[in-house]
C-alpha positions as CSV (number, residue, x, y, z in Angstrom):
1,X,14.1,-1.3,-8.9
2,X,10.9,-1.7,-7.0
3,X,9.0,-5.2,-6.6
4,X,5.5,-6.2,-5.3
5,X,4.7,-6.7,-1.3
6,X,4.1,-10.4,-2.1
7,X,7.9,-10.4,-3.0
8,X,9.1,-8.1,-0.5
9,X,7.3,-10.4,2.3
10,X,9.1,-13.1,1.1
11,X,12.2,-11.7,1.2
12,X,11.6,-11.2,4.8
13,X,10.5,-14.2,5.9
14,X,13.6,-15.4,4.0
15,X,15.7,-13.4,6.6
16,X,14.0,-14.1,9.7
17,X,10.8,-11.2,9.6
18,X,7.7,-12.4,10.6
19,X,5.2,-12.1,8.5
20,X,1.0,-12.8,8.1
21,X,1.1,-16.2,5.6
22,X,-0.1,-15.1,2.1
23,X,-0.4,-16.7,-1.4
24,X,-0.3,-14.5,-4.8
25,X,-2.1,-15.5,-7.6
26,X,-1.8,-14.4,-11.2
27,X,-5.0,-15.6,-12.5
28,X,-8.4,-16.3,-11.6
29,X,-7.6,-20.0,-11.5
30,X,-5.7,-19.7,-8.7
31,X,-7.8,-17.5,-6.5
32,X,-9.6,-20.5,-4.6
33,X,-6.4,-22.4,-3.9
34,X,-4.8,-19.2,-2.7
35,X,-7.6,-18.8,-0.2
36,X,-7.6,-21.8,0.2
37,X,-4.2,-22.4,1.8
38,X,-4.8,-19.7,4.4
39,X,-6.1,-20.3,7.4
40,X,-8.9,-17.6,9.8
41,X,-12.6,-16.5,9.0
42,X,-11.4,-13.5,7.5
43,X,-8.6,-12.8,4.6
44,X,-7.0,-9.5,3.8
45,X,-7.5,-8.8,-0.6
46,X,-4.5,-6.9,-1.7
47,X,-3.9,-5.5,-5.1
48,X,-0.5,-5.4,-6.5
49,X,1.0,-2.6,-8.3
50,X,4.2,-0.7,-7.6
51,X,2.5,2.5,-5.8
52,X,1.4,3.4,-2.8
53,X,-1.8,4.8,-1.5
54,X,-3.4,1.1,-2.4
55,X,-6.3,0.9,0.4
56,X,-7.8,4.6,-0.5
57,X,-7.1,3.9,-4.5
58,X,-10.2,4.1,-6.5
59,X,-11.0,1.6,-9.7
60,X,-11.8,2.4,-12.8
61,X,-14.9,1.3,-13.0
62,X,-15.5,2.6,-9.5
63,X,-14.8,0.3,-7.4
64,X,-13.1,1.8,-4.2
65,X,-10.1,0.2,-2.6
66,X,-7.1,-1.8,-3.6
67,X,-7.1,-3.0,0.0
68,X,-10.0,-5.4,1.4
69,X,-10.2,-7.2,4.6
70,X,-13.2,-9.7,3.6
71,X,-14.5,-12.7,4.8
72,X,-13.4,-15.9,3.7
73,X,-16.2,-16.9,1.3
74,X,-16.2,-13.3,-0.3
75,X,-12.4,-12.8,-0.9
76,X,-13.0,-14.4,-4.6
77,X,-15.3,-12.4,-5.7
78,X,-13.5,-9.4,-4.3
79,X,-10.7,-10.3,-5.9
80,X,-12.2,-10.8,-9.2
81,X,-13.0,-7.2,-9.1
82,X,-9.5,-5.6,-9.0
83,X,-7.9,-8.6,-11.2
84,X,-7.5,-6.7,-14.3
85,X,-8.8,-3.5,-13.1
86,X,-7.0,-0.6,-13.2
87,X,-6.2,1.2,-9.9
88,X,-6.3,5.0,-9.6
89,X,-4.0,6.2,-6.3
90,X,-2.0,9.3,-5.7
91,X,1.2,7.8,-6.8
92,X,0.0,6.4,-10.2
93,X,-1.6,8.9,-11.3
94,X,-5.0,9.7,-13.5
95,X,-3.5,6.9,-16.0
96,X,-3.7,4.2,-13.3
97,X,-2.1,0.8,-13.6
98,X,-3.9,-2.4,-14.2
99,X,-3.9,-5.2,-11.0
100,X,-2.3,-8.1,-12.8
101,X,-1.6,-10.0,-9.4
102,X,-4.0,-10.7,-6.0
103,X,-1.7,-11.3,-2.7
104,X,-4.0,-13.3,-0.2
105,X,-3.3,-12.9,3.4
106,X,-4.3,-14.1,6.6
107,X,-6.1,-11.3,8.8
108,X,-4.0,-10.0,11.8
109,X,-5.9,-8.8,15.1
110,X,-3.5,-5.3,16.1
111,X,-3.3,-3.7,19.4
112,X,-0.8,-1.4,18.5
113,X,0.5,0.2,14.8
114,X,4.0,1.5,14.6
115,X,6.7,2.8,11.2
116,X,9.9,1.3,10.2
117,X,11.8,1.9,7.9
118,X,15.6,1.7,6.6
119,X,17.4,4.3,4.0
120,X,20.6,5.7,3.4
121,X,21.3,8.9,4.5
122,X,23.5,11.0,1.6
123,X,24.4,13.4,4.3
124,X,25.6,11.7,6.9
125,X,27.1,8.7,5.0
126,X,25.4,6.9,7.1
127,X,22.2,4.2,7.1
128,X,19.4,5.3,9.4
129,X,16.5,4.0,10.9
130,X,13.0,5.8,10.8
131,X,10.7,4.5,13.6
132,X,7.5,6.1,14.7
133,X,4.2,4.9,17.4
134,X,2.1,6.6,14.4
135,X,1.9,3.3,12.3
136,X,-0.5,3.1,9.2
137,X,-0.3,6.8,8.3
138,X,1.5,9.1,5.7
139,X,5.8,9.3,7.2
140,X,5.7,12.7,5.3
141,X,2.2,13.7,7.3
142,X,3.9,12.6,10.9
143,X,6.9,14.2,9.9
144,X,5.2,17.8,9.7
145,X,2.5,17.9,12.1
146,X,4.3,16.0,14.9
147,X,8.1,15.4,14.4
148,X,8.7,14.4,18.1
149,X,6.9,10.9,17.4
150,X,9.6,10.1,14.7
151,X,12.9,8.6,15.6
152,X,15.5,8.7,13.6
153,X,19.3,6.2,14.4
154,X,21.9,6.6,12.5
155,X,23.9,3.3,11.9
156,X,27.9,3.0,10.6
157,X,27.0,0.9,7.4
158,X,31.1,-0.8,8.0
159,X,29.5,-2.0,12.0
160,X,26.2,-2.4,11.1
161,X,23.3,-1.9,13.5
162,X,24.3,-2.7,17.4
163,X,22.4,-4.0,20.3
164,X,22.7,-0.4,22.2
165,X,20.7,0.8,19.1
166,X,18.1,-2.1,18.8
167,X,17.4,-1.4,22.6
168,X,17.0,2.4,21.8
169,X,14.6,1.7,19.1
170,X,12.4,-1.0,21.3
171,X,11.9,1.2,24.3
172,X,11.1,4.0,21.6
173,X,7.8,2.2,20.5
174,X,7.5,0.9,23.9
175,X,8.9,-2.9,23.6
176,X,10.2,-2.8,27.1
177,X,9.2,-5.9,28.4
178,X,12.1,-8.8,27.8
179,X,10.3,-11.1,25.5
180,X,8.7,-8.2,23.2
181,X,12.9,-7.0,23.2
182,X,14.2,-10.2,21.7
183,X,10.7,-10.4,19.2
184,X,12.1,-7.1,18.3
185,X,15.6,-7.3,18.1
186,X,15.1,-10.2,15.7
187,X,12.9,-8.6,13.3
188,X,14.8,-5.0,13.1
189,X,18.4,-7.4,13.0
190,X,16.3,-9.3,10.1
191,X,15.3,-6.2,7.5
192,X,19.1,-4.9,8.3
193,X,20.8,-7.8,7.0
194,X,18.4,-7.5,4.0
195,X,18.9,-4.2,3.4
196,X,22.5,-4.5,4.1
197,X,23.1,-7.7,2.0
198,X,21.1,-6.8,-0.9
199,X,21.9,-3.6,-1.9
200,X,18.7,-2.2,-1.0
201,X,17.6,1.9,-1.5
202,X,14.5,1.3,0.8
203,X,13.4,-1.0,3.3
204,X,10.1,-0.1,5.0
205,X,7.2,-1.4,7.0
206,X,3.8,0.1,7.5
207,X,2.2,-0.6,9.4
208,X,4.6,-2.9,11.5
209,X,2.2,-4.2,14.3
210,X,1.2,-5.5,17.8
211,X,-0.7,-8.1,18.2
212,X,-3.1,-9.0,21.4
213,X,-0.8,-12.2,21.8
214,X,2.4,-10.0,21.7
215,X,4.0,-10.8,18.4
216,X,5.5,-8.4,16.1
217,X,4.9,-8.4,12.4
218,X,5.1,-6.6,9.7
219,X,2.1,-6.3,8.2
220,X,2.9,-4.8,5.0
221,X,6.5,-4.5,3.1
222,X,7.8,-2.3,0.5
223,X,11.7,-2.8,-0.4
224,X,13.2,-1.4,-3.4
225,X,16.8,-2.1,-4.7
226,X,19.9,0.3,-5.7
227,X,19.9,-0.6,-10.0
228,X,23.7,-0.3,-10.2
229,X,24.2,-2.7,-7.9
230,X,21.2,-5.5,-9.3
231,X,24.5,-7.3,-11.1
232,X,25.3,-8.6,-7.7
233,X,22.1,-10.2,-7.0
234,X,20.8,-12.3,-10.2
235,X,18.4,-13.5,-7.8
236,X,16.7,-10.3,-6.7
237,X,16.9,-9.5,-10.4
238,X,14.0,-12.3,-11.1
239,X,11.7,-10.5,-9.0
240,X,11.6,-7.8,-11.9
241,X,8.6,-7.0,-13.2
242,X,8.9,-5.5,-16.5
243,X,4.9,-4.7,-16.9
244,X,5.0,-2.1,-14.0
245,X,7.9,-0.1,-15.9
246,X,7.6,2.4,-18.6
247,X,8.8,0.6,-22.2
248,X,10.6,3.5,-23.1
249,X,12.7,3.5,-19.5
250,X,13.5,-0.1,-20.5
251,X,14.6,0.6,-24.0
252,X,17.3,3.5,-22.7
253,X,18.5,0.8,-19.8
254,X,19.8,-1.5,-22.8
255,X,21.4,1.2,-24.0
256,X,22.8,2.2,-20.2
257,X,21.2,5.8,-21.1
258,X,19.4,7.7,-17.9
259,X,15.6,8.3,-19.2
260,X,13.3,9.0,-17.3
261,X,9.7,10.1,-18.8
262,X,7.6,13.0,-18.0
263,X,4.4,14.6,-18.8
264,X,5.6,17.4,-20.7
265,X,5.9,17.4,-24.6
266,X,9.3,19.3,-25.0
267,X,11.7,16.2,-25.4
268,X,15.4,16.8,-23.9
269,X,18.6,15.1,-25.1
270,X,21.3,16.2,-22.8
271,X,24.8,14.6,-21.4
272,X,25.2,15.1,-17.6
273,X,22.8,14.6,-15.0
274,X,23.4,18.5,-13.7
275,X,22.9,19.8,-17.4
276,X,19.9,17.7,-18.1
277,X,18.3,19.4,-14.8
278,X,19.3,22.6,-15.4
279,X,18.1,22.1,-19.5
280,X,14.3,21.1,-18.0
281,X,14.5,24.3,-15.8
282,X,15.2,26.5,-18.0
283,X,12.7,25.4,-20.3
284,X,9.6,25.6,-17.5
285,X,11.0,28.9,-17.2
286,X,10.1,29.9,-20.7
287,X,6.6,28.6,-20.1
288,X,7.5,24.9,-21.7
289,X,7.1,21.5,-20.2
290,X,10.0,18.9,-20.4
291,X,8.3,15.8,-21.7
292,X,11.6,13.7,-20.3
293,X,15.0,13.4,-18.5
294,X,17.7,11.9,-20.9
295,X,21.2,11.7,-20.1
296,X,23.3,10.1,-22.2
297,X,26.2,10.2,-20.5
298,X,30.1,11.4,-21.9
299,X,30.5,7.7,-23.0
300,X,27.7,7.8,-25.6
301,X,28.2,5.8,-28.8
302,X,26.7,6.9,-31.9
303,X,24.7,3.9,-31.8
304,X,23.3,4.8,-28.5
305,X,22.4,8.3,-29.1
306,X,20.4,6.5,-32.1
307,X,18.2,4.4,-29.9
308,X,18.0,7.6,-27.7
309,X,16.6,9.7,-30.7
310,X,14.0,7.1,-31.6
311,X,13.2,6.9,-27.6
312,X,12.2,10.9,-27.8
313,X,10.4,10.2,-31.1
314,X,8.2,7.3,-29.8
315,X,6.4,9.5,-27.6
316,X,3.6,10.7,-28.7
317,X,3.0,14.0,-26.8
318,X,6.9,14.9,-28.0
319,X,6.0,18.3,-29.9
320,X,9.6,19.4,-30.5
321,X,12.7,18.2,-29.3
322,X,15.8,19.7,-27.6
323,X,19.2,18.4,-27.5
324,X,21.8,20.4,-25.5
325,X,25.4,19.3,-25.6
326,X,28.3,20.1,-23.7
327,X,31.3,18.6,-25.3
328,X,33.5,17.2,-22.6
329,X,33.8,13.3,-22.6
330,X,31.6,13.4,-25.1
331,X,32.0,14.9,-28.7
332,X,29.9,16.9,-30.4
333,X,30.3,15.2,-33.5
334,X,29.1,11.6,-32.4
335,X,26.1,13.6,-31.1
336,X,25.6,14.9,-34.5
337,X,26.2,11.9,-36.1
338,X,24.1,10.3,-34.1
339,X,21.2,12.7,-34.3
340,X,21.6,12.2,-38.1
341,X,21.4,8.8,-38.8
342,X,18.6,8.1,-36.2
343,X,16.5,11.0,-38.2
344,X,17.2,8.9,-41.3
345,X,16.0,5.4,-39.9
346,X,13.1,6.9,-38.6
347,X,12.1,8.4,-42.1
348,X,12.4,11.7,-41.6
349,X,11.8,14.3,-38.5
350,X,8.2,15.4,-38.4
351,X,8.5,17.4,-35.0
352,X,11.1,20.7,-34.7
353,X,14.5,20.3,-33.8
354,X,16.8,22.8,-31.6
355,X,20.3,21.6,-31.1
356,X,22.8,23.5,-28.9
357,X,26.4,22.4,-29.4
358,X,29.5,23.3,-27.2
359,X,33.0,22.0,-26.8
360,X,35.1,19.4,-28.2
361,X,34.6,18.7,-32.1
362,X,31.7,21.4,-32.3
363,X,33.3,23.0,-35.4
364,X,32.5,19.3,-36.6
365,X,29.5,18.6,-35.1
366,X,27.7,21.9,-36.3
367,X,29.1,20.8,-40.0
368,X,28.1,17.4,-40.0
369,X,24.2,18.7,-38.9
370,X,24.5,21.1,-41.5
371,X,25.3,19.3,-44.2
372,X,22.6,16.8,-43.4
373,X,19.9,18.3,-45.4
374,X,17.4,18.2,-42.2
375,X,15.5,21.2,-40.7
376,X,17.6,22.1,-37.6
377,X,17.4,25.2,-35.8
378,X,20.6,25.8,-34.0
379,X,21.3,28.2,-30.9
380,X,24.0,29.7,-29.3
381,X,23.4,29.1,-26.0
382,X,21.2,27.1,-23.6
383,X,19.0,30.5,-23.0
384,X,18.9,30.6,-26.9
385,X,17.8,27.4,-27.2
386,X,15.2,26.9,-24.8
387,X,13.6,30.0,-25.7
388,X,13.4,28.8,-29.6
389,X,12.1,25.2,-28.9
390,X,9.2,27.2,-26.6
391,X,8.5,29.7,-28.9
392,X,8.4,26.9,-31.9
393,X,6.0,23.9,-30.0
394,X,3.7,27.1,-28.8
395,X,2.8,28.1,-32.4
């Protein structure tokens, strides 16, 4: 789960990070109190939307920049001009997504931009800290041109991070002196406790910055949070904002079914996480495009595979639809069953259908979609199949 800077930054100020003071406002209404509240002749006019690439995003309308640094008496009108906008960057996409929040902060004078960041590292086992002197830029653009600016420390999540390590990390980025240490060693010991404490997936600052007074903050935040661990943290899970997430990806969470949409209109129904992956391969290897990922899991009911069936059918570049079942945990007949009566609340199938069906019950399963009176094409294998649904939604 994602959530908005304005969020993030109060999370950290929550645990100890220093931050620029900010106000977010919703509406319009609020814009003049936000600004306001804030004190400087200059304030910084963010947009809010869960991507990144914010400052060089592009408006709709054509106005350039989700990012302003404006003086006081024109951060309104500024703001007026993303609120309800929709912002183009390279993570949203040509769709966009409309600015539905304005975080107002107080401008920062910098002296010196660095990266942080916090993450788990699958192969290690291990969390690790990603710092770098090249602050304000693309990680993934330092990375490859100069990897000797990165740092990378690697910290035993049952320990947590030590002072030898904090130390390491300070006279990395060049915080030798004694009082930039302990400004430092607070604000690195702060986003680990978050990140530690809340379950987090990411925890990242950039640019984290120098002022000409010697203080350390971060400047922007982006922390996003493990999902199978939000149970934990009722309180994180009100930062939520269900606007920024696809309604289809929220109707397969009540369900507990793994969707995740694509651009594609070839609609996969699959159990397994491996299968599912392997299913969309195979299908861009025939020339198709997956419109989705949908695992459904070896615990499926049939009342779940419903809702997933009506989740393929409400999108509306679905041109045909896939389902490819290994019968494990799961049995192919509840698939079928499934498939069946989700056809028959919807009012019919409109859009080709290729089921593949393998393993326990499938003698069943294969019975239960024949005798169902709808227009099924079956196949024998998962080569089989994804060469009929291509060959069927290219007509």
């Amino acid at each position: 789960m994602n959530i908005h800077e304005y969020q993030a930054k109060e999370l950290f100020a929550n645990f100890g990070v220093a931050v620029a003071k900010g106000a977010a406002a919703k509406d319009v209404s609020e814009f003049e109190a936000a600004v306001a509240s804030l004190n400087g002749s200059h304030v910084v006019v963010k947009s809010q939307i869960h991507a990144g690439g914010r400052g060089k995003g592009v408006f709709k309308d054509g106005f350039k920049g989700g990012v302003h640094y404006a003086k006081r008496e024109e951060a309104v009108e500024i703001a007026k001009k993303m609120f309800g906008n929709i912002l183009v960057t390279k993570q949203t996409g040509e769709a966009g997504k409309e600015v539905k929040t304005i975080y107002f902060t107080e401008g920062c004078d910098i002296a010196k931009e660095y990266y942080l960041s916090i993450v788990m590292d699958r192969a290690s086992g291990k969390d690790v800290v990603i710092a770098s002197c090249e602050g304000g830029m693309e990680i993934e653009k330092v990375a490859e041109e100069t990897p000797e600016k990165i740092k990378k420390v690697f910290i035993n999540p049952e320990t947590g991070i030590q002072p030898y390590q904090v130390r390491e990390l300070a006279f990395f980025l060049g915080f030798g002196e004694k009082e930039l240490q302990k400004k430092f060693a607070a604000l690195i010991k702060g986003l680990y406790k978050l990140y530690a404490s809340k379950d987090c997936s990411l925890v990242e600052v950039n640019p984290l910055i120098l002022t000409p007074q010697n203080d350390i903050i971060a400047l922007d935040a982006k922390v996003s949070f493990d999902d199978n661990a939000l149970f934990r943290h009722p309180d994180i899970l009100e930062y939520r904002d269900l606007s920024e997430e696809n309604p289809l990806e929220i109707e397969a969470k009540k369900f507990e079914l793994n969707y995740i949409k694509l651009d594609g209109n070839i609609a996969c129904m699959v159990n397994g996480a491996g299968l599912a992956m392997a299913t969309m391969d195979i299908i861009k290897y025939y020339g198709g495009d997956p419109a989705n990922f949908l695992d459904v899991g070896g615990g499926a009911t049939e009342e779940a595979i419903t809702a997933a069936f009506k989740i393929l059918l409400s999108d509306e570049n679905t041109k045909g639809i896939l389902i490819n079942i290994f019968g494990g945990i799961m049995r192919c007949d509840v698939i079928a069953a499934g498939v069946v009566a989700a056809v028959k609340n919807v009012g019919g199938l409109k859009i080709p259908l290729v089921v593949r069906l393998e393993g326990t019950n499938v003698e069943q399963g294969n019975k239960i979609l024949a005798e169902s009176g709808i227009d099924i094409t079956t196949a024998s294998d998962l080569d089989d199949a994804a060469q009929k649904i291509v060959k069927i939604v290219s007509k």
